[in-house]
N, C-alpha and C positions, 0 to 999 in steps of 0.2 A: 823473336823466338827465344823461349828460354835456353837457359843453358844447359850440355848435356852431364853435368857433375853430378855425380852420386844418381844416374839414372837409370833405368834400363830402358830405356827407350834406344829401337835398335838402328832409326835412321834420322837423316838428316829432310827426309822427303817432307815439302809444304806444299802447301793447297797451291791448285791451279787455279787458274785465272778466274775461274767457274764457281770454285771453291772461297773466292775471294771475296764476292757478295751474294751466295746464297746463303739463306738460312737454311738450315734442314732442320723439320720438326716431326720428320719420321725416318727408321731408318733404313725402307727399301728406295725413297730419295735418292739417298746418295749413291751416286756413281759407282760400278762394280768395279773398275781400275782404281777409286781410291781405295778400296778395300784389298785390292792384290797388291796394288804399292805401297800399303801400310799407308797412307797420310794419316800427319798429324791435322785435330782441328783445334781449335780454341773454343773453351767453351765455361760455362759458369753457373757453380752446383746452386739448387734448389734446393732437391730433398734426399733425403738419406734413410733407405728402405730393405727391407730384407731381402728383397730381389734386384736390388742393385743402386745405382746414385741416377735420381733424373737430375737433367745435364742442360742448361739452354747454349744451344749452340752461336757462338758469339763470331760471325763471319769478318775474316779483316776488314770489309768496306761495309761499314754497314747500310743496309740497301733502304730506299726512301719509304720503302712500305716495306714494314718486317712482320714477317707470320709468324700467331703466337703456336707453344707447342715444345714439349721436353723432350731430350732423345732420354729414354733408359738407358744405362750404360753398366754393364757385368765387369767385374773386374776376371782377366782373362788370366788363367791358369790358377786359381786361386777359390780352394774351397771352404767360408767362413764359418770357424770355429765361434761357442759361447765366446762373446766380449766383442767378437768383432765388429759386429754395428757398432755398437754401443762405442767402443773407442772412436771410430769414423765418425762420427755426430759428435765425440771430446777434440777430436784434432782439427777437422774442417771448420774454417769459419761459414759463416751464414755469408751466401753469396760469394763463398770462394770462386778467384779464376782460377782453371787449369788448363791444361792437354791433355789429349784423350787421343793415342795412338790407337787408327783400328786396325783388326789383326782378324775379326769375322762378325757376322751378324744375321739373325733369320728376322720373321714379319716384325719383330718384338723390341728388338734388344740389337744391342753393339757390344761385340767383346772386343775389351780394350785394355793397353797399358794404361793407368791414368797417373799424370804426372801434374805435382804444384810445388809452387813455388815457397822456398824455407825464408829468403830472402836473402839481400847480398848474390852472393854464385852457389848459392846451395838450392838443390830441388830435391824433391824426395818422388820416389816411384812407392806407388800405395799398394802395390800387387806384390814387391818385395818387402814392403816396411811390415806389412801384415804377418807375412812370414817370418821375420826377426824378430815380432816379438810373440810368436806363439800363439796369435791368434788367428789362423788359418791354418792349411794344410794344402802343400804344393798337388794341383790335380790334372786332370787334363786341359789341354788348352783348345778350346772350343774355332774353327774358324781357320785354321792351319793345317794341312797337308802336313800327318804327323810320319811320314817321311823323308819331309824337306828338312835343310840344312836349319836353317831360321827356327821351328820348332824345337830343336835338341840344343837349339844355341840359348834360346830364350827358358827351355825347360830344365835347364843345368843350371843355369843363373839361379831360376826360383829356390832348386831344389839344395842349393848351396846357402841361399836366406833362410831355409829352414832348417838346413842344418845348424847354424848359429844358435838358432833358438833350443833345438836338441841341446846342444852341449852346454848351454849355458843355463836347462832348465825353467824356461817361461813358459808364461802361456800353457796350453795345454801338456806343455811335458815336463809340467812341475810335478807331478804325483808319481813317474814312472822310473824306473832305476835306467840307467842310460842300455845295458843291453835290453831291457823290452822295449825302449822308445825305438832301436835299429831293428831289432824282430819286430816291430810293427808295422814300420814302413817297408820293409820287406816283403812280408805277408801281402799288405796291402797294392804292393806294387803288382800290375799287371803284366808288365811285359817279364820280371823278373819269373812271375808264375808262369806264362807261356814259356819261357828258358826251360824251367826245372821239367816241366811235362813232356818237353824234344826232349830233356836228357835221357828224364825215365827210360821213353819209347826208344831212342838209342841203347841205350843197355842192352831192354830187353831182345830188340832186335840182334844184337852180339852174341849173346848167350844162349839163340837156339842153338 
């Protein structure tokens, strides 16, 4: 298992037994409890697409008849900005291994952290490296009870790699003076807007 330096990958949980020599090459396949326990899988990119990285899922035992077939895989919390492909097809090698932490998934797709290795004890998480350098924009996290602990734990993280890139001017918030880049994510923020709309309606409500 790689290591978890410079990750956000947020457990230590690995495949079960079951997990050990399946392949999965769709992703209603795979088991609903590995998707509640987050497991990590191993797996090793293909293609690199505007709807996400197909993924050949590489199972620790590899089974004597393996079925062909690519998972999609979404990068989870993370909305890609011009350049973003484009940099992922400059950084990934052809046939990169990684992990892909799942966190949700419908008939289609797996939202996931995906995580590869730098080499030596370095890994890079691709949902936050995106964000540091400006090209993405931290969004909602697809697959996650956005009430639970784990959501706000993992949605802080992100929105903490984009603040990097804010203050440092990449990526997309090279053109903007640093108060429009905070007025925008503001604006943009939903739940900050549901705040401001209870405030209003509190006021008003005082003031009859």
């Amino acid at each position: 298992m790689l290591p978890e330096i410079n990750s956000c990958v947020l457990f230590q949980t690995g495949e079960t037994s079951y997990g050990l020599t399946t392949k999965f090459t769709n992703p209603l396949e795979i088991p609903v409890e590995f998707v509640e326990k987050n497991v990590k899988l191993r797996g090793k990119l293909h293609h690199i697409t505007e709807k996400g990285l197909e993924v050949e899922h590489i199972p620790i035992s590899i089974p004597f008849i393996s079925p062909e077939g690519l998972l999609l895989i979404r990068l989870a919390g993370v909305e890609l900005a011009a350049g973003g492909t484009a940099w992922l097809q400059r950084e990934l090698l052809p046939k990169q291994p990684l992990w892909f932490q799942l966190l949700g998934r419908d008939s289609s797709a797996l939202d996931c952290l995906v995580l590869v290795h730098k080499g030596g004890f370095f890994s890079m998480c691709l949902n936050e490296e995106l964000l540091r350098q400006g090209l993405a924009r931290a969004a909602r996290i697809e697959g996650l009870p956005h009430h639970s602990r784990l959501y706000w734990k993992l949605h802080k993280r992100l929105l903490r790699a984009e603040l990097k890139a804010v203050k440092k001017n990449k990526g997309i918030w090279k053109e903007q003076s640093y108060s429009e880049r905070i007025q925008e994510r503001i604006s943009s923020n939903k739940f900050l807007q549901r705040l401001k709309q209870f405030v209003s309606r509190f006021r008003s409500s005082t003031e009859r």
